[in-house]
C-alpha positions in Angstrom: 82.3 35.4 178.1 81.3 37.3 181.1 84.5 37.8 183.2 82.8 37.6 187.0 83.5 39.8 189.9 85.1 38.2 192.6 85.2 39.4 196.2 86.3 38.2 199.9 83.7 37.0 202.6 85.3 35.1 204.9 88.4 35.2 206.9 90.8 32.1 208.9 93.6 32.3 210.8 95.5 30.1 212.5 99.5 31.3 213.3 102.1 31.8 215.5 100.9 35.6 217.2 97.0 34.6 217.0 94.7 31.0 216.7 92.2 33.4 215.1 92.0 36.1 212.8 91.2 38.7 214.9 93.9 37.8 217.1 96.6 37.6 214.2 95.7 41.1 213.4 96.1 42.2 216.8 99.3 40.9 217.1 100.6 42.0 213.7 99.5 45.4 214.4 101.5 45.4 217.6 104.6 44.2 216.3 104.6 40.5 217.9 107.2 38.1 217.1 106.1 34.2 216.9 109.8 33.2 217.2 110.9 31.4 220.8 112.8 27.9 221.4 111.3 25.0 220.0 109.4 22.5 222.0 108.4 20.2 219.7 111.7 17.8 220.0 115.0 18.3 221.1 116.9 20.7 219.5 120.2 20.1 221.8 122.6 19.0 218.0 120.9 21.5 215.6 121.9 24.4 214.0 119.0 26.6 214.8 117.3 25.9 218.2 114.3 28.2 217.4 111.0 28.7 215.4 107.5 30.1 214.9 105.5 27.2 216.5 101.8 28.0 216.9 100.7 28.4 220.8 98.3 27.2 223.2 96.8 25.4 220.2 95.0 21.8 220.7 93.6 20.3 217.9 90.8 18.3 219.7 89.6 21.6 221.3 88.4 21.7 217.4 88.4 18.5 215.9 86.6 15.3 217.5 89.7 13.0 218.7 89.2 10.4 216.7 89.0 12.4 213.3 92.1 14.2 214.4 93.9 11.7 214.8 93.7 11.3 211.2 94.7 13.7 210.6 98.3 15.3 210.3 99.1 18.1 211.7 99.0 20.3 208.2 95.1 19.4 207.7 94.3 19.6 211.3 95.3 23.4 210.8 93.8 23.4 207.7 90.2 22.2 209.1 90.4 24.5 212.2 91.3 28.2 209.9 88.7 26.6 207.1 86.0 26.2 210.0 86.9 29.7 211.2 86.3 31.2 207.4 83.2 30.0 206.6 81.5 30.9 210.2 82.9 34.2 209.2 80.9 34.4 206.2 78.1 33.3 207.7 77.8 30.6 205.4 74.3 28.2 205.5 76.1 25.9 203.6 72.5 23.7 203.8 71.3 26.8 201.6 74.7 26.3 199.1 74.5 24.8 195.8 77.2 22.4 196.7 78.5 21.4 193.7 79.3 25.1 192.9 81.5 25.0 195.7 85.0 24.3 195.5 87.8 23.6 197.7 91.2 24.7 196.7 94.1 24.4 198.8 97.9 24.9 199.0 100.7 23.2 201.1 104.3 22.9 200.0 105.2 19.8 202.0 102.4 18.6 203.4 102.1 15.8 205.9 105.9 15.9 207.0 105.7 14.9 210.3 103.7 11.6 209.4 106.3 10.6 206.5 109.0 11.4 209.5 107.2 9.0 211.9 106.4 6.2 209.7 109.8 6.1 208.4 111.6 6.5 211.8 109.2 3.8 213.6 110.8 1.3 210.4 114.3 1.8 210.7 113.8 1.4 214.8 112.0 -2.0 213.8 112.5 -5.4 212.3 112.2 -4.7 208.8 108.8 -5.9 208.6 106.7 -3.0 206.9 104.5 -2.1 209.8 103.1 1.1 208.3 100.1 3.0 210.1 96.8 2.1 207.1 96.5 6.3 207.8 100.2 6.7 206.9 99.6 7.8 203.1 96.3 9.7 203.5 98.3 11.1 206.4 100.7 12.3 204.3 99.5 13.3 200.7 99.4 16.9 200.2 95.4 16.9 198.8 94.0 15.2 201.7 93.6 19.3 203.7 90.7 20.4 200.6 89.4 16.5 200.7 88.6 16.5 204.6 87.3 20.2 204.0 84.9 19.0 201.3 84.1 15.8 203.3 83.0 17.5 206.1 80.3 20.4 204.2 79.8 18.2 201.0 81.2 21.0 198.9 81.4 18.7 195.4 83.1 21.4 193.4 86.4 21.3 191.8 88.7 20.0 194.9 92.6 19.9 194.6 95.9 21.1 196.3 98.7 23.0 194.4 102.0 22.6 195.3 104.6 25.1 194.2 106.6 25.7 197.5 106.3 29.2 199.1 103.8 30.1 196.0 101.3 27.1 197.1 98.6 28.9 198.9 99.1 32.1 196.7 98.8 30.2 193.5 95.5 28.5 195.0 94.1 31.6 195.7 94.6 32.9 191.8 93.4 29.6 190.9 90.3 30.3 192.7 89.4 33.6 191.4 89.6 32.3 187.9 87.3 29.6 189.2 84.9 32.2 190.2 85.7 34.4 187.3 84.9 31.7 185.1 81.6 31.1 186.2 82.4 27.3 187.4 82.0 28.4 190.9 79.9 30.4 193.3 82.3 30.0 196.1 85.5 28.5 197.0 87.3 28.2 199.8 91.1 28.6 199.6 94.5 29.2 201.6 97.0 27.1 202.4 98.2 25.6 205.6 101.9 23.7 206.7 103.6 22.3 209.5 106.9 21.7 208.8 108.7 22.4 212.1 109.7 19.0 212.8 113.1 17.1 212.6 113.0 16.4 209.1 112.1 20.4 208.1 114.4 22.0 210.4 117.4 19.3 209.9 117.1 20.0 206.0 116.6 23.9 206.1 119.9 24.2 208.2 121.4 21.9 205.5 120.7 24.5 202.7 122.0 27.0 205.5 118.6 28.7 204.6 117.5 29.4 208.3 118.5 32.2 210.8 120.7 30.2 213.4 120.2 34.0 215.6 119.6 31.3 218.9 120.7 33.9 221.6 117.7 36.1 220.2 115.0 34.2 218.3 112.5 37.0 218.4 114.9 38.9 216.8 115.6 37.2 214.0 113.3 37.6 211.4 114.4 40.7 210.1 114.0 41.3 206.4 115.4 44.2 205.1 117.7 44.4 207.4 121.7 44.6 207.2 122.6 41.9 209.8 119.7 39.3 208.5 120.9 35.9 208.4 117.6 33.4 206.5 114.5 33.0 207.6 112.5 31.5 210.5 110.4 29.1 209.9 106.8 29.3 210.9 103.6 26.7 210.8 99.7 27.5 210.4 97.1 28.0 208.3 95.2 30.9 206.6 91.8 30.5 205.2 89.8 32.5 203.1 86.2 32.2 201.3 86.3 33.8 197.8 82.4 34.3 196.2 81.4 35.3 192.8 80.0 39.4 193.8 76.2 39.1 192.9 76.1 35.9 195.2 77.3 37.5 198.2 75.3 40.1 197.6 72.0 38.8 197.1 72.6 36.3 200.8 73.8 39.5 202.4 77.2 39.1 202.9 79.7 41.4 204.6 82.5 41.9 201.5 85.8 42.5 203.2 87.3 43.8 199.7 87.5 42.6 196.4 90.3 40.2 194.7 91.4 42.7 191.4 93.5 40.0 189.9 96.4 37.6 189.7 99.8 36.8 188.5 102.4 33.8 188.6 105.7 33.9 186.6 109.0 31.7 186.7 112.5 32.9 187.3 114.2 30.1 185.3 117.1 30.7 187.1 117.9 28.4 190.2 116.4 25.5 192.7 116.9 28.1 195.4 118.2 31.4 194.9 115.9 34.0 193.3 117.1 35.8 190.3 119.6 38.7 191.4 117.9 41.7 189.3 114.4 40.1 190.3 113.5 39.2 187.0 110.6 36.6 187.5 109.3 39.3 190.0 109.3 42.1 187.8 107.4 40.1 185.6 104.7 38.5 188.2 103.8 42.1 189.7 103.7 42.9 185.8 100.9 40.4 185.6 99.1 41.0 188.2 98.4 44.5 187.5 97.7 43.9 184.2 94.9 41.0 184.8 93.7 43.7 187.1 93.5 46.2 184.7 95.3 48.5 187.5 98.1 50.8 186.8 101.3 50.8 189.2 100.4 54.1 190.6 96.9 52.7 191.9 99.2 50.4 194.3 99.1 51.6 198.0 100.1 48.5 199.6 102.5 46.0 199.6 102.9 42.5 201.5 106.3 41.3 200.5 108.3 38.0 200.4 110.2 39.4 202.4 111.8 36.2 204.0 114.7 37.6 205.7 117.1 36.2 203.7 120.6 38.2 202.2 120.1 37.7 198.5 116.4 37.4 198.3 115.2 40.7 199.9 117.4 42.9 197.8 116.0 41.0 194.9 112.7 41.8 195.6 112.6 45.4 196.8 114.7 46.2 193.2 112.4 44.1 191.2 109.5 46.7 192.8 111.5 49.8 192.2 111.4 48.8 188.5 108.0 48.4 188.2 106.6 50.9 190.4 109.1 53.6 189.3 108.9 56.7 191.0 106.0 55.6 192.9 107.7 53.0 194.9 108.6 55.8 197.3 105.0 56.1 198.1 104.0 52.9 199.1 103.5 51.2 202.4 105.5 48.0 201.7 106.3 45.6 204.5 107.1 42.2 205.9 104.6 40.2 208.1 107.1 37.5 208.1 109.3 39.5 211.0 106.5 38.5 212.9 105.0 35.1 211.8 107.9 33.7 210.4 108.0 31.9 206.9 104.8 29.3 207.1 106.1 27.7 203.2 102.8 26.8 201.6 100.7 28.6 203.9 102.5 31.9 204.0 100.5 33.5 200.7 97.3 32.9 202.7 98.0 34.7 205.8 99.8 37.2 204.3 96.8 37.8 201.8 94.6 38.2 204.8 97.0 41.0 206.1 96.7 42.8 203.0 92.7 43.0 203.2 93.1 43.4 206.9 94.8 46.6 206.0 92.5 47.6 203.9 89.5 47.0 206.1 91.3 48.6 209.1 93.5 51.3 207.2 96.8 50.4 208.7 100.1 49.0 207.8 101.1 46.2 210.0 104.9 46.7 210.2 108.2 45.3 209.7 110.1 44.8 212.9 113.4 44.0 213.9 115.0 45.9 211.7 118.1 48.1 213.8 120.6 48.1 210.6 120.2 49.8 207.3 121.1 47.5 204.1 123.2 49.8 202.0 122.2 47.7 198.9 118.7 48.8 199.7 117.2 52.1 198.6 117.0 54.5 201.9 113.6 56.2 200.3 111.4 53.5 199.8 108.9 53.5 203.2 109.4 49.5 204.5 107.1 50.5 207.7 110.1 49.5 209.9 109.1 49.0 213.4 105.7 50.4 214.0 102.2 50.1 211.9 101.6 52.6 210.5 98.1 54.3 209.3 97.4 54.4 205.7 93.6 54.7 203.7 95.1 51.2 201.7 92.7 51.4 198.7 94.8 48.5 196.7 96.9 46.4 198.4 99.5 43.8 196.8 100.7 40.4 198.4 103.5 38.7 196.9 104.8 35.1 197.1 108.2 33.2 195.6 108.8 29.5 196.1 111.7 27.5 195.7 112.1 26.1 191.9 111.8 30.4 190.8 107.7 29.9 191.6 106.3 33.5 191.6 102.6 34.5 192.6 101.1 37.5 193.1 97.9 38.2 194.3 95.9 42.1 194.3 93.1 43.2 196.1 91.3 46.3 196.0 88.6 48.5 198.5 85.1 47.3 197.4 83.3 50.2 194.9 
């Protein structure tokens, strides 16, 4: 079978340092944080006061009221980055074959903020099950793909995956194999979540998995750094059109670089801690470069985890010292998340579109925050602490862990 070439032609963005892709480069480039009080709901009795909400965003400056109102806030996001993707291909999608179009999606949670509602208006009521009739289609994490197909007709394969962190990274591997496979000519993929709400902030702080840095919350995502105390947590979306190579290139298309290849792996090891020695990691960037056919040395670029978290970044950055050897030292590896925060589900998306963004633009957004070496991390690998920095990114790497020890990894590569 004819393994097809599969490249990137359209680019979303919707997070909390730009509402569009060009503006979320901007502000990674510059070192913005997304963290500030949150203003969502009163934060007076919890732990952490603080989060990456998105800004000046209005869904029905997008979205016709009514629709959006049926809409949670996960697939609103997901609609509005989608939207943005395809105008960036420059899609006709009259010209499509729309059954060779697929959507595939990710979310971790999904429609948390309706499930929250719904259940709070019940235990203020009666006990009569008053439920809104949009409550589950609300909720349910396929609905973002569904309302993208619904809207363009795209009739291809159509579905969500849901591994935690790993959701929109594992839907984009699932989609170049689509491609690959010859079952699609395009897909559109990403992820999108919007979990800072009572219920995702009250449980985080129960698993004492978030910063509680409230006296400086654009401080404190810091990965890599010795004081760091969890992550931030961040909402959004990131979109992105994949397309099978000779299609794009017979309607024309710009080709913002090419996806090499894919990996996923399981740690085995925990519900929430990663493996100390990075195990499952080790073996994920393994497989990634093998489905690639690229050797570690090719590797100029990497997007990490990079959560913020104690046990988790050390994890990481030795799982990549293992397989990149010597080599480590020579590559550009950062975290976008000390600027976006941690968006679950949709953080494999926009941190994918950073990795081609570097590419494209031939600079290394950077890490920032970081004022305090980590002595249990190697002093010579290059984290990009700070400032961007400029670098001809050939091949870049983005790498994503969920909770449950789910591992993706995604490559992409300069177009030939």
């Amino acid at each position: 079978m004819e393994i097809k070439r599969v490249v990137v032609t359209g680019l979303g963005a919707l997070t909390p340092i730009g509402n569009t892709k060009d503006e979320y480069w901007d502000g990674l480039v510059d070192g913005k944080s997304g963290a500030a009080p949150i203003t969502y709901f009163d934060t007076e009795k919890f732990k952490t006061k603080f989060a990456c909400e998105l800004k000046n965003f209005n869904a029905t400056d997008f979205l016709d009221r009514k629709e959006a109102r049926k809409m949670d806030k996960f697939a609103q996001y997901a609609m509005v980055a989608s939207d943005e993707a395809i105008a960036d291909a420059n899609l006709n999608t009259d010209e499509l074959n729309k059954l060779r179009v697929g959507v595939i999606w990710g979310a971790g949670i999904g429609g948390l903020e309706t499930f929250q509602q719904e259940v709070l208006n019940f235990a203020d009521g009666d006990g009569t099950p008053r439920f809104n009739p949009f409550f589950i289609p609300k909720m349910i994490a396929d609905i973002a793909p569904a309302n993208i197909s619904i809207k363009y007709g795209f009739m291809g394969p159509n579905y969500t995956t849901v591994s935690a962190c790993a959701s929109s990274a594992n839907a984009m591997f699932d989609a170049l194999n689509m491609i690959r496979l010859g079952h699609c000519d395009v897909v559109v993929t990403g992820g999108s979540e919007a979990a800072v709400t009572i219920a995702g902030m009250g449980g985080f702080n129960a698993m004492h998995a978030l910063s509680t840095r409230n006296e400086s919350p654009e401080t404190a995502s810091r990965p890599f750094d010795g004081t760091r105390d969890g992550f931030v947590l961040g909402e959004g979306a990131g979109a992105l059109i994949l397309e099978e190579y000779e299609h794009a290139k017979a309607r024309g298309a710009k080709i913002y670089a090419e996806v090499a290849g894919g990996g996923l792996s399981s740690d085995a090891h925990h519900m929430t801690a990663p493996h100390p020695e990075g195990v499952g990691v080790v073996e994920v960037m393994k497989n990634c470069l093998e489905n690639a056919g690229l050797n570690p040395e090719d590797v100029d670029h990497i997007n990490t985890h990079g959560t913020s978290t104690p046990l988790g970044d050390v994890a990481e950055l030795k799982a990549i010292s293992k397989v990149f050897g010597d080599h480590a030292k020579n590559i550009n590896i950062n975290s976008t998340k000390s600027m976006t925060g941690h968006l679950l589900g949709a953080a494999g998306a926009i941190e994918a579109i950073s990795s081609i963004l570097a590419i494209e633009n031939g600079i290394v957004p950077p890490t920032i925050n970081h004022t305090t070496v980590d002595e249990n991390i190697d002093p010579e690998l290059n984290l990009t602490l700070n400032k961007a920095q400029k670098r001809d990114v050939k091949v870049a790497m983005s790498n994503t862990f969920g909770f449950g020890g789910h591992n993706a990894c995604v490559l992409f590569k300069k177009i030939d």
